[in-house]
MIMIDREN-118584 format. One record per residue (C-alpha): residue in three letters; z, x, y; chain. Coordinates in nm, 4 decimals. Layout:
# MIMIDREN-118584
R    r         w         u         v  c
R  ALA         Z         X         Y  A
...
# end
This chain:
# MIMIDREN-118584
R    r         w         u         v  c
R  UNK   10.9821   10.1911    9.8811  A
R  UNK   10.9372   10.4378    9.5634  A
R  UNK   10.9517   10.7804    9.6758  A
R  UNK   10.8725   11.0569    9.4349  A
R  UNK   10.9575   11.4675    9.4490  A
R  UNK   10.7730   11.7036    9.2646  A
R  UNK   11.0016   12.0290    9.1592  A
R  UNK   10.7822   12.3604    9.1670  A
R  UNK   10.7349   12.5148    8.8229  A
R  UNK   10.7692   12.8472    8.7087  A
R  UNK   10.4143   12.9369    8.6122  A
R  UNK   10.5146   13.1945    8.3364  A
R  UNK   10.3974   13.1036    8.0047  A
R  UNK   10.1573   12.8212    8.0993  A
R  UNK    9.8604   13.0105    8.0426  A
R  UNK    9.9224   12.9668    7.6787  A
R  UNK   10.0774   12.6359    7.6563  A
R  UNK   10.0062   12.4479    7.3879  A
R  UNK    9.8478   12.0838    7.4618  A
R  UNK   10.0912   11.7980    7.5302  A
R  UNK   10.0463   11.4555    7.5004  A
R  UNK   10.1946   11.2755    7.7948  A
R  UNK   10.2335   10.8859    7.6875  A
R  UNK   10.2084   10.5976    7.8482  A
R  UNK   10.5817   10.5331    7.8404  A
R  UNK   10.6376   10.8708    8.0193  A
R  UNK   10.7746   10.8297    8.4032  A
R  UNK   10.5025   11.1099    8.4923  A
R  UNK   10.1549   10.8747    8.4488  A
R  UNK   10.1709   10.5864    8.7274  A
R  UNK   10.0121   10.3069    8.6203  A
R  UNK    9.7001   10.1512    8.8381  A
R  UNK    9.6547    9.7590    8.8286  A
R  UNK    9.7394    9.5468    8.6275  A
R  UNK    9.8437    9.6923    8.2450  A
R  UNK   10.0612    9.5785    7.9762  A
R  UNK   10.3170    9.8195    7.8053  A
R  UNK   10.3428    9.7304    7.4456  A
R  UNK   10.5431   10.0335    7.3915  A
R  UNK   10.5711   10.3815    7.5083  A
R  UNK   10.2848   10.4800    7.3200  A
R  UNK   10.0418   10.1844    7.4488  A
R  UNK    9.9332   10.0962    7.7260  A
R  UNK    9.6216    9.8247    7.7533  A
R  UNK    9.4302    9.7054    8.1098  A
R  UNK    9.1294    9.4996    8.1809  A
R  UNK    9.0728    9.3842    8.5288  A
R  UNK    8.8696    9.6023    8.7322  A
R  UNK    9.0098    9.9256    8.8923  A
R  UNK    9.3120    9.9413    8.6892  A
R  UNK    9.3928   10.2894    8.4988  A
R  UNK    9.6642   10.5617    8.5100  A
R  UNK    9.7148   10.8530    8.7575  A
R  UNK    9.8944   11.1864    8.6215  A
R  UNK   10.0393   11.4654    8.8197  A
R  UNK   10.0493   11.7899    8.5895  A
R  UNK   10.0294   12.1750    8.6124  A
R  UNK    9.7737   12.3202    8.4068  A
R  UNK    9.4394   12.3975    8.3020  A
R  UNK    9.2702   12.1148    8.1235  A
R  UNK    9.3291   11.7085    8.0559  A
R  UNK    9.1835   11.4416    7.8185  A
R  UNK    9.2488   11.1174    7.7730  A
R  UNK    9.2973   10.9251    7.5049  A
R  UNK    9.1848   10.6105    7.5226  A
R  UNK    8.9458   10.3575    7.3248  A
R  UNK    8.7634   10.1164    7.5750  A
R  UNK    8.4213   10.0715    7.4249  A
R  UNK    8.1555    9.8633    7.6447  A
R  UNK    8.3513    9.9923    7.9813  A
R  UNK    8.2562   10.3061    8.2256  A
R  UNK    8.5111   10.4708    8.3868  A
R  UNK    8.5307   10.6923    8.7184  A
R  UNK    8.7666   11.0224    8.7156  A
R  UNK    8.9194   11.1963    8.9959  A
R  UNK    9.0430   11.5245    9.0023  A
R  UNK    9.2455   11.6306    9.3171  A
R  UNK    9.1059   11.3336    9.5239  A
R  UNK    8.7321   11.4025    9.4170  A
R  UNK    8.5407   11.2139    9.1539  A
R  UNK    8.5232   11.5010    8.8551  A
R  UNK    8.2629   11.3088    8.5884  A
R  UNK    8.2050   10.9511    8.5381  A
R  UNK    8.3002   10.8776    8.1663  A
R  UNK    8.0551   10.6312    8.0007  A
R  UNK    8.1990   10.4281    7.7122  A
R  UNK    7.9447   10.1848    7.7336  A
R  UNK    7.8597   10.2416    7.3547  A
R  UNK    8.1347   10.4916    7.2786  A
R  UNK    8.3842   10.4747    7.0192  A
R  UNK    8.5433   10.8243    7.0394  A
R  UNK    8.8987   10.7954    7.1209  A
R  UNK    8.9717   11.1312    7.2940  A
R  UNK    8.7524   11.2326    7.6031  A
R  UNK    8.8185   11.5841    7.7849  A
R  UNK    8.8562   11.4522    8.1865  A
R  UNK    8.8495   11.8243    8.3357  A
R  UNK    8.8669   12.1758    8.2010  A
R  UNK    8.8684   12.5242    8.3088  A
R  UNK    9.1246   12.4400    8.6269  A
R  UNK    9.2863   12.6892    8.8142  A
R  UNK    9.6379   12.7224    8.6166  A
R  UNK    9.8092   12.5538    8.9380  A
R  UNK    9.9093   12.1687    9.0521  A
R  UNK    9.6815   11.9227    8.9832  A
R  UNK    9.6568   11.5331    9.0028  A
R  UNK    9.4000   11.3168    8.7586  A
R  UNK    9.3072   10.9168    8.8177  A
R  UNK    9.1989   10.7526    8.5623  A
R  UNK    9.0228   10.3929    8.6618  A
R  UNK    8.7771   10.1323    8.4971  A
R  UNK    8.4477   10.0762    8.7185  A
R  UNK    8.3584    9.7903    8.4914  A
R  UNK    8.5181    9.4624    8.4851  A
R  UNK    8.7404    9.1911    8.2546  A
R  UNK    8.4565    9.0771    8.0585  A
R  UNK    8.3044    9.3766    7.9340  A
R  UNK    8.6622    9.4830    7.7162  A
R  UNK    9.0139    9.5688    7.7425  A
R  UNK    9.1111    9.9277    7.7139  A
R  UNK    9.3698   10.0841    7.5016  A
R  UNK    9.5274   10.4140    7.6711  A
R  UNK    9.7782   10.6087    7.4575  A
R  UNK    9.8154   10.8990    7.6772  A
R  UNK    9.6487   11.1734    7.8427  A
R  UNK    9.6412   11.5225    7.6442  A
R  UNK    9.7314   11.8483    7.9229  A
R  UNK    9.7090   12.2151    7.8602  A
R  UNK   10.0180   12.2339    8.0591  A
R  UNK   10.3416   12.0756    8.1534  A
R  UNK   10.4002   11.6439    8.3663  A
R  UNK   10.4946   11.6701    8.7306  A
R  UNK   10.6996   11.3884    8.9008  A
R  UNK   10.4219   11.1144    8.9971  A
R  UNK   10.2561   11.1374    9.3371  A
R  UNK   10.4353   10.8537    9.5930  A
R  UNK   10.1788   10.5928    9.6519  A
R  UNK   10.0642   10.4486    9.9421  A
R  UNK   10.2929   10.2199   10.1474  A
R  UNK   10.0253   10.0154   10.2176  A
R  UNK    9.9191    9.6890    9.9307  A
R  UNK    9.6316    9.4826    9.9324  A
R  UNK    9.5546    9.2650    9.6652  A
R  UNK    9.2194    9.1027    9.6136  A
R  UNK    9.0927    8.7586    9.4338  A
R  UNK    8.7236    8.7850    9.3865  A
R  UNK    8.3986    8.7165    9.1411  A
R  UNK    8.1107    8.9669    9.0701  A
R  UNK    8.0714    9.1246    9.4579  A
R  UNK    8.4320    9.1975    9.4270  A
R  UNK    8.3679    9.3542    9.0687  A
R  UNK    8.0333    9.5676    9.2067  A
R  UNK    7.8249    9.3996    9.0333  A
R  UNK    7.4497    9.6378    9.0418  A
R  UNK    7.5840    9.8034    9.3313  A
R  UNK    7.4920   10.1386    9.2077  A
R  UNK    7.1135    9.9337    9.1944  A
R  UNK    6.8644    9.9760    9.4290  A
R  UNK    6.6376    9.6936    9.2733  A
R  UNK    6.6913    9.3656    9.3251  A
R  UNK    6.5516    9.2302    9.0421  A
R  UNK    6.7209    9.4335    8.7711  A
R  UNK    6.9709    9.2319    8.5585  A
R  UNK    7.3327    9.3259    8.5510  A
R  UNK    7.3736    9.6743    8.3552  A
R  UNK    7.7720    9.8342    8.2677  A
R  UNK    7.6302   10.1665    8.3892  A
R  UNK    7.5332   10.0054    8.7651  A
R  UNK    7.8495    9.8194    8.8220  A
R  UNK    8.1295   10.0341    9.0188  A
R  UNK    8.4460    9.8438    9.1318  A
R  UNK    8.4914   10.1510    9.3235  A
R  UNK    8.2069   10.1098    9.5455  A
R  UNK    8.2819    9.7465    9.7201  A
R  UNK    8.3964    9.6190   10.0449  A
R  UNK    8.7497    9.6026    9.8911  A
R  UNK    8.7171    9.9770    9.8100  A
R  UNK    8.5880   10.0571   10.1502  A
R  UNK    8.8464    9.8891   10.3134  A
R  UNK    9.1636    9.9793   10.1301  A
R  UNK    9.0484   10.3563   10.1257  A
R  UNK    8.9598   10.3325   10.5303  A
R  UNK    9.3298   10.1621   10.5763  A
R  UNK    9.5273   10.4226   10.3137  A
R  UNK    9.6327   10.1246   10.1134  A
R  UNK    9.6911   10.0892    9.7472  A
R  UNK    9.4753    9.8073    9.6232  A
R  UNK    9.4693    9.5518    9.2855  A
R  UNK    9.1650    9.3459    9.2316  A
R  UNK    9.1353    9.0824    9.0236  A
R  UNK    8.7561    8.9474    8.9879  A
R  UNK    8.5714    8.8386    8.7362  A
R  UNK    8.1621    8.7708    8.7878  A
R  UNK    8.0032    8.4041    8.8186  A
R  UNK    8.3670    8.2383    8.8053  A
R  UNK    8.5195    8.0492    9.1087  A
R  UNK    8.8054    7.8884    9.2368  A
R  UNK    8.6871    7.4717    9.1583  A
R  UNK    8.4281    7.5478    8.9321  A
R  UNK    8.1914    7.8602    8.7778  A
R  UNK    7.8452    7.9255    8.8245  A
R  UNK    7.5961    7.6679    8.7463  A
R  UNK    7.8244    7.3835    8.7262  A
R  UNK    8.0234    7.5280    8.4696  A
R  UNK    8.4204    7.3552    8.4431  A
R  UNK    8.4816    7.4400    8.0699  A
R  UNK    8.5218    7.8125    8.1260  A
R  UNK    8.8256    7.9095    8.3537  A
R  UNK    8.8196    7.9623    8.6899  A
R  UNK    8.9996    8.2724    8.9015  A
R  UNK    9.3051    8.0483    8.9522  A
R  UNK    9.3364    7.9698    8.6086  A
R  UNK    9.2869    8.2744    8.5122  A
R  UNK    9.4880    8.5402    8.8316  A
R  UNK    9.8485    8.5313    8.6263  A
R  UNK    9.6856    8.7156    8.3240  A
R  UNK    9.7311    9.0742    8.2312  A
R  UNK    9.4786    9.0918    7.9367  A
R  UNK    9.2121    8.8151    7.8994  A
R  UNK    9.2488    8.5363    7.6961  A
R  UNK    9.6278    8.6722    7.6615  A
R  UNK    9.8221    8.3396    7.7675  A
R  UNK   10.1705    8.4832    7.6296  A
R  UNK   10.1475    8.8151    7.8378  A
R  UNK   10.1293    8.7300    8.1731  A
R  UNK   10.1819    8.9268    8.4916  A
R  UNK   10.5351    8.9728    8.6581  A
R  UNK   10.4445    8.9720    9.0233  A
R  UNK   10.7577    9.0605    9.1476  A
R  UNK   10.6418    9.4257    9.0254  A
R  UNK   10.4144    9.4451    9.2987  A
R  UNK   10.3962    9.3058    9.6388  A
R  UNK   10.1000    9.3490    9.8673  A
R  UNK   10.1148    9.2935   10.2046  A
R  UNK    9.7990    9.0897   10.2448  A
R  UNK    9.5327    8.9131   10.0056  A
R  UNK    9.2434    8.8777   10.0142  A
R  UNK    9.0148    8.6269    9.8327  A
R  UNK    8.6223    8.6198    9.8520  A
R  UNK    8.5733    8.3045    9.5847  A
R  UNK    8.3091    8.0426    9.6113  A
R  UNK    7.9720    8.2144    9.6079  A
R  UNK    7.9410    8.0512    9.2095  A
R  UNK    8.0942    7.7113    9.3550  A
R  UNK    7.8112    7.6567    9.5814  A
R  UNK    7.5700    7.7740    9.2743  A
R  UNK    7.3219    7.5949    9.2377  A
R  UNK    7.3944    7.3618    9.5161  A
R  UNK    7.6823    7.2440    9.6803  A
R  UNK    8.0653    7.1301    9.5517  A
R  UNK    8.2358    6.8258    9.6252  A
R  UNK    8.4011    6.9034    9.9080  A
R  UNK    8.7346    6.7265    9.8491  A
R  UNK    8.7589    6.8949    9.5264  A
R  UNK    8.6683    7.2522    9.6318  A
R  UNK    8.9466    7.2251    9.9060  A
R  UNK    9.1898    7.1243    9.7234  A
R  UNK    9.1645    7.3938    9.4513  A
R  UNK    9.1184    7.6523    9.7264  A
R  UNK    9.4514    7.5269    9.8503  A
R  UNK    9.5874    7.4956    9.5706  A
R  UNK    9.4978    7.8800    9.4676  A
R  UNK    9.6315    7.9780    9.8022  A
R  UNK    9.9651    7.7948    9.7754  A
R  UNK   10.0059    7.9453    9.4415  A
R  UNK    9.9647    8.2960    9.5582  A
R  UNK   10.2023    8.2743    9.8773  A
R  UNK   10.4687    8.1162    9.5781  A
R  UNK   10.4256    8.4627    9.4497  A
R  UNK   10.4114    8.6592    9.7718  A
R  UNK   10.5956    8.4579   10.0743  A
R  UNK   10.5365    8.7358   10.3143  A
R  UNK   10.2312    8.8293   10.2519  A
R  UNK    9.9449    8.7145   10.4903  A
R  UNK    9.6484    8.5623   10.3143  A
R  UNK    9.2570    8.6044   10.4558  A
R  UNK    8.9744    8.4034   10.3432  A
R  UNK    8.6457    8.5286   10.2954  A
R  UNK    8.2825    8.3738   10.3242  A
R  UNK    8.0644    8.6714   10.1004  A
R  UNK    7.7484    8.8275   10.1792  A
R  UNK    7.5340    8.6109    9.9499  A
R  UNK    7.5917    8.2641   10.1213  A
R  UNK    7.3042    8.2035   10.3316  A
R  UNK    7.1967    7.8307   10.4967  A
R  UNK    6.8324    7.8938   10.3387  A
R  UNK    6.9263    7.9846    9.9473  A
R  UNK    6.9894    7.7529    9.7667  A
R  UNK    6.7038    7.5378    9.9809  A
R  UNK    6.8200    7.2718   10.0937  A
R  UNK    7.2168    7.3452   10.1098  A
R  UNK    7.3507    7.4740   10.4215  A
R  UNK    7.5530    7.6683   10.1870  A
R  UNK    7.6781    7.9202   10.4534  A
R  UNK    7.7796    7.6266   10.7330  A
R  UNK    7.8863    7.4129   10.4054  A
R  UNK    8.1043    7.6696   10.3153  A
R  UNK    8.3087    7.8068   10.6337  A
R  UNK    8.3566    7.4283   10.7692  A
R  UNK    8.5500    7.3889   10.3662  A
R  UNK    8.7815    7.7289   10.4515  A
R  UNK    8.8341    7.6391   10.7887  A
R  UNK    9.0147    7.3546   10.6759  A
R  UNK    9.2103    7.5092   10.4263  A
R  UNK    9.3300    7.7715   10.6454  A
R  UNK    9.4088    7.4848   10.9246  A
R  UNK    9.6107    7.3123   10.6410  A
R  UNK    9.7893    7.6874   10.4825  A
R  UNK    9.9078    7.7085   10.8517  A
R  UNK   10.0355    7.4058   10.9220  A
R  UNK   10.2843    7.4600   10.5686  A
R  UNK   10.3393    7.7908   10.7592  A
R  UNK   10.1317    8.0269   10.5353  A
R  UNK   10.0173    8.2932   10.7362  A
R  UNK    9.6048    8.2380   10.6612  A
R  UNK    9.2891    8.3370   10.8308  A
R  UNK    8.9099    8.3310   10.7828  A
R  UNK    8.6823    8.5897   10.8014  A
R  UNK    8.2835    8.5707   10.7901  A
R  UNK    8.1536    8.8767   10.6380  A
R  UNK    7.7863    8.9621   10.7762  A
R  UNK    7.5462    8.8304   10.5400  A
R  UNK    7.2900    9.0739   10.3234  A
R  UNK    6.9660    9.1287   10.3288  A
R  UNK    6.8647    9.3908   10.6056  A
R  UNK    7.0599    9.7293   10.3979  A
R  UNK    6.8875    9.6228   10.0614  A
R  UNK    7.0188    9.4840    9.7611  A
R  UNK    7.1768    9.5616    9.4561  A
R  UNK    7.0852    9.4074    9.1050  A
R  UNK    7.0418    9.0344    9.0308  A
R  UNK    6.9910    9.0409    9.4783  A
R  UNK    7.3617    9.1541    9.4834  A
R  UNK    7.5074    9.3537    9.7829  A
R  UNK    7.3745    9.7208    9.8057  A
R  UNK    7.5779    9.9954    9.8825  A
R  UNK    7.5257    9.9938   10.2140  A
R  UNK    7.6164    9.6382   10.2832  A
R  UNK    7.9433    9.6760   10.0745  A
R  UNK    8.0158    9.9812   10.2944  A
R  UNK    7.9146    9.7519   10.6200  A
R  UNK    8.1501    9.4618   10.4710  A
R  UNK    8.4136    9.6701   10.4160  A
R  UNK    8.4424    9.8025   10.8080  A
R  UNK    8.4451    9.4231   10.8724  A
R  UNK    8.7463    9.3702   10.6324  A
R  UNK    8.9230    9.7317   10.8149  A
R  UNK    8.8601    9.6052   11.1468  A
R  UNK    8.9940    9.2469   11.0852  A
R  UNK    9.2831    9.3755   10.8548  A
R  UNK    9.3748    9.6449   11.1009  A
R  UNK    9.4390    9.3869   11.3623  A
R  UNK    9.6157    9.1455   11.1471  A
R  UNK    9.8237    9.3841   11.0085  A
R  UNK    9.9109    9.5859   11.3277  A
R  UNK    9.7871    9.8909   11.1281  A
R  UNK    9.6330   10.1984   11.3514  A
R  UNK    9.5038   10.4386   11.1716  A
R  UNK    9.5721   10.5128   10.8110  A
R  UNK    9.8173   10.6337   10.5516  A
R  UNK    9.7721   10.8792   10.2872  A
R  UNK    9.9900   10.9159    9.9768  A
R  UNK   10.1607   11.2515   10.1069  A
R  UNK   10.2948   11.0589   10.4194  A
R  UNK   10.5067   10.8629   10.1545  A
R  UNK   10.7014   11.1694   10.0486  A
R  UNK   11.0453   11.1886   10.1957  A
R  UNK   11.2252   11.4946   10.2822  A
R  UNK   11.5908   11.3325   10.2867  A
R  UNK   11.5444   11.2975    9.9212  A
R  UNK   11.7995   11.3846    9.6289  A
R  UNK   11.7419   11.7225    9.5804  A
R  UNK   11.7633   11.9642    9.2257  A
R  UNK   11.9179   12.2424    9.2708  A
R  UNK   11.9530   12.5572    9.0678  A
R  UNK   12.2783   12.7603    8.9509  A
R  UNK   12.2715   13.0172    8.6680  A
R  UNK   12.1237   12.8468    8.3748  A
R  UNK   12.1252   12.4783    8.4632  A
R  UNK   12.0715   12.2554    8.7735  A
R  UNK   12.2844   12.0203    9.0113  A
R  UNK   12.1757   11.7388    9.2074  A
R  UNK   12.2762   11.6824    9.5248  A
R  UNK   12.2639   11.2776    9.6774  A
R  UNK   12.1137   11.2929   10.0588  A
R  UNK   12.3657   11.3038   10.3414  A
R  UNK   12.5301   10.9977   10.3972  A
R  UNK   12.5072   10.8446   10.0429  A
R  UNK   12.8811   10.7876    9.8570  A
R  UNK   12.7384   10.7792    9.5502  A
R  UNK   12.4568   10.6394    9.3240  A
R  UNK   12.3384   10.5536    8.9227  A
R  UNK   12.0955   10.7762    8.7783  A
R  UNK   11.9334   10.7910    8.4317  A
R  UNK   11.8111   11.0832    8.2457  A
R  UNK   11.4856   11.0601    8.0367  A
R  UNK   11.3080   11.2518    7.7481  A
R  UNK   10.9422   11.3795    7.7651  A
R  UNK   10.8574   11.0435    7.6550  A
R  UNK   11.0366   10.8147    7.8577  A
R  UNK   11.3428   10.7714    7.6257  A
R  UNK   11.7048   10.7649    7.8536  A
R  UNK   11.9309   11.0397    7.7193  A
R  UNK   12.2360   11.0102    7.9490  A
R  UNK   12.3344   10.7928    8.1994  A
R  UNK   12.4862   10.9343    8.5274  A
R  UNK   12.6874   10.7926    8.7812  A
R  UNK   12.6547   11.0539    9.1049  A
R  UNK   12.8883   11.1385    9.3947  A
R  UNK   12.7833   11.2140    9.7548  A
R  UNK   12.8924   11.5472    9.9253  A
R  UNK   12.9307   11.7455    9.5802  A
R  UNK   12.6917   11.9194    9.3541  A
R  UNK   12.6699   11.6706    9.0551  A
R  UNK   12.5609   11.8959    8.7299  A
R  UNK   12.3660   11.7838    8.4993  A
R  UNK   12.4507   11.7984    8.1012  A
R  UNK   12.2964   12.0889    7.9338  A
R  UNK   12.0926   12.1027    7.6313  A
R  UNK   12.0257   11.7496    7.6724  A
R  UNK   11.6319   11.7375    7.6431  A
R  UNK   11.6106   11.5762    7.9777  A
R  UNK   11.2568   11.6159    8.1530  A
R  UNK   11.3173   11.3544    8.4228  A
R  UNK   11.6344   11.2469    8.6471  A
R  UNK   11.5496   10.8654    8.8362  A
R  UNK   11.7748   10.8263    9.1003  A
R  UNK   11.8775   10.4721    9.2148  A
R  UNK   11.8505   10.5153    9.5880  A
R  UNK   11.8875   10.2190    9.8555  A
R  UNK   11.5196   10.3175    9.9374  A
R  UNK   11.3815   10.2689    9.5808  A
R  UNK   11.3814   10.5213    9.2870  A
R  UNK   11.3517   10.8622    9.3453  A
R  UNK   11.2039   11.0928    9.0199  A
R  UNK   11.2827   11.4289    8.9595  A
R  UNK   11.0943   11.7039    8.7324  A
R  UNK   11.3284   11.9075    8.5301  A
R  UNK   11.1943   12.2254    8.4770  A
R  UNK   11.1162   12.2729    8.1280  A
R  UNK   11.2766   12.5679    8.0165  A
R  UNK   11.5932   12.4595    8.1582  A
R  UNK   11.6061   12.1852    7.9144  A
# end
């Protein structure tokens, strides 16, 4: 578990702070989904709903970041501030929020548009103020495996025959949204519109399909590919095979196969995790005419989760209700309100599986028993929690560099090396890795 600890800041001064540029490589911006670090200066994402999250104290933040063809959603203290439209922008710096109380405040940063409409390159966001120790984040994972319902494809439509449009297409929105927000679970999504899991939409086996393409950071990017040991989920979930069964039905041999295939793949990566299958909202026994799609479909996952189990994969199968009474979005995808209806489904069902009542939020993360910082005259100790002998720590620069490395002894006040330019202490805890803030003007 990663617990983080903010240290309160002397407010003096702030009000004329000049702007900082917090970079990617800096301990203070969490990054959300799947990104690739080139450097500390660089950070590039693609997949839908991945971005950065920055605690800081100020008054203002901007980001900068070049991601023409994409739309963005930013939050401000949990609530969505502006939605940033790059759809046919090439500016590089974009204020996020302004004119903030000169207090605490946390900004997420996260692509509503998917993989195919560009990758984003993030160098930093821009504060008139000073990087606070990252928020903890939730202790609960869920990772989903999905094509263009998963992406939110016209959600934010209300006309079914629109075509797709950036601007109407909010990852943010879906039954994977729904349901990791209801649950207070962290989620990663990795979906990709009219691609499946044996072949794509209309027939289509040149193109990859989501299993050929899950262990990729960037697309196209075969050299960069995703460590998954980074980030365990607890469950995944995969709604694929809408575009198999487009425009009529797979072979079913072949579609079972890959499906198990994909699935054995992803408990290779994550033994523990528990794997549910979905049929989506768009299968129907009536469309395409002729098909049986939906009863096509669920006899095909049936069996694969009858064969995960008996290799002792913990898999299940869930039938989402089907659209069509709460409206549609563009290109007859799923409204709003069926996303929202879908997404109780995936709660309920998850909730059970998972032996999860209620939820979790991010502040329930935060642990008291903590390292602690602790001022005397002009510098600051540390002291380990009770019970610890002794533990590695690292000191770090405003932009991520290590200055120092500390070895720390339980029961004592451990000071820490002055005019070192340290802004953060991470503590190697048996829990995880604890952050501290150094105040800045005891640097």
């Amino acid at each position: 578990m990663i617990r983080t600890l903010s240290v309160t800041l002397a407010l003096a001064g702030l009000a004329s702070a000049a702007t900082t540029l917090v970079r990617p490589g800096n301990p203070a911006i969490t990054p959300l989904g799947r990104t690739w670090l080139g450097d500390s200066t660089t950070m590039q994402w693609a997949w839908s709903g991945s971005g950065a999250r920055l605690s800081f104290q100020g008054t203002a933040v901007s980001a900068r970041l070049q991601a023409r063809g994409t739309v963005y959603r930013v939050l401000v203290d949990g609530k969505e501030a502006k939605v940033l439209d790059l759809s046919n922008s090439s500016d590089t710096v974009h204020v996020l929020a302004s004119g903030l109380a000169l207090d605490s405040h946390e900004v997420v940063l996260r692509v509503r548009t998917e993989m195919s409409q560009g990758t984003a390159t993030f160098h930093g966001f821009e504060i008139d103020g000073i990087a606070l120790a990252p928020a903890a984040a939730p202790k609960r994972r869920l990772e989903f495996y999905g094509n263009s319902i998963t992406c939110g494809y016209g959600i934010l439509d209300s006309v079914n025959t629109n075509s797709f449009k950036v601007t109407t297409q909010d990852e943010g929105m879906t039954y994977a949204a729904h349901a990791s927000d209801s649950l207070g679970a962290e989620r990663r999504t990795v979906c990709w519109s009219g691609r499946g899991v044996y072949r794509n939409i209309n027939k289509d086996t040149v193109n990859p399909t989501i299993p050929k393409l899950f262990a990729q950071i960037l697309p196209g990017d075969a050299q960069h590919l995703w460590d998954f040991s980074k980030w365990i989920p607890d469950a995944v979930v995969i709604d694929l095979g809408t575009n198999d069964y487009n425009p009529d039905n797979p072979d079913s041999t072949r579609f079972e196969k890959a499906f198990s295939d994909f699935v054995d793949s992803l408990h290779a990566k994550y033994p523990a995790a528990k794997v549910v299958l979905l049929d989506g909202p768009m299968f129907s026994d009536t469309y395409p005419v002729g098909t049986n799609s939906l009863s096509h479909v669920r006899r095909r996952l049936d069996n694969v989760v009858a064969a995960a189990t008996a290799r002792g994969i913990a898999a299940s199968h869930l039938s989402l209700s089907a659209q069509g009474d709460l409206g549609y979005g563009a290109d007859w995808h799923p409204s709003r309100a069926q996303a929202k209806l879908n997404g109780k489904e995936l709660t309920d069902a998850l909730r059970s599986l998972m032996d999860w009542s209620g939820s979790t939020s991010i502040a329930s993360r935060a642990n008291a028993t903590g390292a602690t910082l602790v001022r005397q005259g002009a510098g600051w100790t540390v002291q380990l929690p009770a019970g610890l002998a002794s533990a590695k720590a690292r000191l770090l620069d405003a932009n991520g560099r290590m200055t120092h490395r500390l070895h720390l002894v339980g029961g004592t006040a451990n000071g820490l090396p002055r005019g070192s330019g340290a802004r953060w202490l991470l503590i190697e805890l048996p829990e995880g890795v604890q952050t501290l803030a150094i105040q800045p003007h005891f640097r």
